[in-house]
N, C-alpha and C positions, 0 to 999 in steps of 0.2 A: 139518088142513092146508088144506081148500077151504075153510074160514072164512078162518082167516087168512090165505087169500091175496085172499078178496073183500075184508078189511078193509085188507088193503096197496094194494091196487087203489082203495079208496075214496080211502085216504089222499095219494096218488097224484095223483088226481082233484082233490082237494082245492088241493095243493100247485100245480098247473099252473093251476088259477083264482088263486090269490094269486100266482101268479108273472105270471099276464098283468093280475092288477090292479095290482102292483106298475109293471108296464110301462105302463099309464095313467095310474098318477098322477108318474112320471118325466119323462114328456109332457106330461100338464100344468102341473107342476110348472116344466118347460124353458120355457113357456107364461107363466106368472106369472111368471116372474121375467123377461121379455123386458116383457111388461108395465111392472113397474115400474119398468126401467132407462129406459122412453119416460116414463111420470111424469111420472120424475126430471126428463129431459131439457126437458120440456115445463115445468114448473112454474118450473125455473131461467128458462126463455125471456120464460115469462108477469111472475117477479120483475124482468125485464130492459127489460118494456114499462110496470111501475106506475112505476119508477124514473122514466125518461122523462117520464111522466105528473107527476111529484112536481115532476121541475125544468118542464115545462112550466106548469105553474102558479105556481110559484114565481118562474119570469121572467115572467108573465102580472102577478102581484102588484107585481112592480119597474116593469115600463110602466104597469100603472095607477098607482103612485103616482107616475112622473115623471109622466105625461097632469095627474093633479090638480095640482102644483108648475107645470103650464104653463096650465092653465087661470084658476087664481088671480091669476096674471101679466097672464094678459089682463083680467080683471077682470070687469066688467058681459058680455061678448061671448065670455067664457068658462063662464059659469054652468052652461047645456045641458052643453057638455062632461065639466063637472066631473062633472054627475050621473049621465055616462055613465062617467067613471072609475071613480066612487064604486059604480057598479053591478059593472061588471068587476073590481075589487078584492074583492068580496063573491064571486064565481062564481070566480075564482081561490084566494079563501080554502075554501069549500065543496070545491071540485074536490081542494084542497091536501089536506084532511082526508078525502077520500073515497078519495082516495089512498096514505095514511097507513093507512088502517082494509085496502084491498084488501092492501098492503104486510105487514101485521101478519097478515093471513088466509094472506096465499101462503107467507110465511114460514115458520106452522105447518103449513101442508101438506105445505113441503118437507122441513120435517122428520120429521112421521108414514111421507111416501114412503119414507124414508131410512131409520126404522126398521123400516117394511115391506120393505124392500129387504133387510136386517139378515136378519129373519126369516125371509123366502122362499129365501135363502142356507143359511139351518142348516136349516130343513124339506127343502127340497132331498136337503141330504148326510143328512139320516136315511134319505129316500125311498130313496135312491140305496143305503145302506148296507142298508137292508132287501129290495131288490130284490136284491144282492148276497148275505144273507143265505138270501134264499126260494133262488135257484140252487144256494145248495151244499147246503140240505134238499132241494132238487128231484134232485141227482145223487145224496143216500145213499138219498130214495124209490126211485129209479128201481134203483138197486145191491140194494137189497132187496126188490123187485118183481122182480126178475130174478132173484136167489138165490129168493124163493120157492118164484116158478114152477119153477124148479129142483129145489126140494124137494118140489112138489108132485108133479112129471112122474118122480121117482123114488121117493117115496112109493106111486104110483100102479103103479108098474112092479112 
């Protein structure tokens, strides 16, 4: 009976460290997933400034090409100008595809977020359902550590 009561007492032991690891990774787990709701948040923000970026350049591109349609018109006293249109057309084209490429990057990011977000959700309800799980082995530990002892302190008697 004094074996099996150190070994229910080990067991015991046991069960109240996986129940307070349980309780850390619930925490962090509440943790990551705050985490990746900012992401989210963040990532849609960041798709909301390339946007921006896309038509700024894109109406960069329409002024440079009216700037060259009025330079031409001027003729000889337009020339300079032109080749300054002709430069800002090229930096609005560049900027237009740098933007495109940033677009296509954030896009896949928001969605890797998304199914991390996914993820972190069902990890979560495991954590949660394990943690849940450890308390109810934690209360028949505990039920049988006490009949034990009970058995022992009258074994003993």
């Amino acid at each position: 009976m004094d074996e099996c009561g150190e070994k229910v007492n080990l067991a015991a032991e046991h069960v109240r460290g996986m129940r307070a690891d349980a309780e850390r990774s619930q925490k962090a787990m509440s943790g990551l997933r705050e985490n990746m709701r900012s992401l989210q948040s963040r990532s849609r923000e960041i798709a909301q400034v390339v946007g921006l970026v896309e038509t700024v350049a894109y109406q960069t591109k329409l002024l440079s090409l009216n700037a060259s349609v009025e330079a031409a018109r001027a003729g000889e006293a337009g020339r300079g100008f032109a080749i300054v249109a002709q430069e800002v057309r090229a930096l609005a084209s560049r900027s237009e595809e740098a933007a495109r490429k940033i677009h296509t990057i954030v896009n896949s990011s928001i969605n890797v977020i998304e199914d991390g977000t996914i993820m972190t959700a069902r990890v979560s309800e495991a954590v949660e359902h394990t943690g849940t799980a450890i308390l109810a082995v934690n209360q028949i530990i505990s039920d049988v550590v006490r009949l034990t002892h009970a058995g022992v302190s009258e074994s003993q008697e």
